[in-house]
C-alpha positions, 0 to 999 in steps of 0.5 A, a space after each residue: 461452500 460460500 459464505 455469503 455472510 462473510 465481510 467484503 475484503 477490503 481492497 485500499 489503504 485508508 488515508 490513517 494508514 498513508 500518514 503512518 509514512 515518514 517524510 522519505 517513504 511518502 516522496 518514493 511512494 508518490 516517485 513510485 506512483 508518479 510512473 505508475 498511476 492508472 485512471 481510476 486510482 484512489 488518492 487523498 490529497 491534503 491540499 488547500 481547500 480538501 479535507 486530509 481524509 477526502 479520497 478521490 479517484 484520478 481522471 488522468 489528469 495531473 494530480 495535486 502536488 500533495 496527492 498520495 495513493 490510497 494502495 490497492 492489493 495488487 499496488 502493494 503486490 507490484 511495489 513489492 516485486 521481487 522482495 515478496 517471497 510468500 502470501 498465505 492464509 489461514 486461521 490466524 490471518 493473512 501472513 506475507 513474507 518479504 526479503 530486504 537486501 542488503 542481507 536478504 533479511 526476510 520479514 514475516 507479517 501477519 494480519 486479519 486483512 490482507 491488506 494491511 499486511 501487504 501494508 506492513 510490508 510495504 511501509 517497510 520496503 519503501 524504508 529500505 535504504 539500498 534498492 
């Protein structure tokens, strides 16, 4: 059964989220996002003029220099490529599981959203030192 009174998934990072990237994770990001932005994609920008926080969605036109995606499900999901082994859920949480070379580590997060573990994952992909 439904339940309808269940909450929305959320579907983007937050812009707190995005400022939890060091300086190097940002600029992949942002390299990774400049190849594969969509219209219709949310990003914050912290230029001149915008508050930090203010989200917009691309038009197709080229966006701020300090723009940054706000990630969705499916952007963490294609970032993640052949790194991500598992996505479960179950009564603890949304678990995703990962693999980072050069030794095939595997990383395991859990978390209330899906989202955010994806999140998890991601900032730590994108710290990985040898693609």
């Amino acid at each position: 059964m439904i339940d309808l009174k269940s909450k929305p998934m959320k579907q983007h990072i937050t812009p707190r989220q995005l400022k939890e990237l060091r300086p190097a994770q940002l600029k992949k990001l942002k390299l990774w996002w400049e190849s594969h932005c969509q219209i219709g994609d949310i990003f914050t920008s912290a230029s001149k003029g915008y508050p930090a926080d203010r989200i917009f969605a691309w038009d197709g036109r080229k966006p701020f220099d300090s723009a940054a995606p706000l990630l969705s499900v499916g952007q963490m999901i294609e970032i993640l490529d052949y790194r991500l082994t598992d996505i479960n859920s179950s009564c603890s949480g949304w678990t995703v599981l990962i693999f980072l070379n050069p030794k095939c580590d595997e990383w395991g997060f859990v978390k209330d959203e899906l989202i955010d573990a994806l999140w998890e994952a991601t900032k730590l992909a994108l710290g990985e030192v040898n693609e």
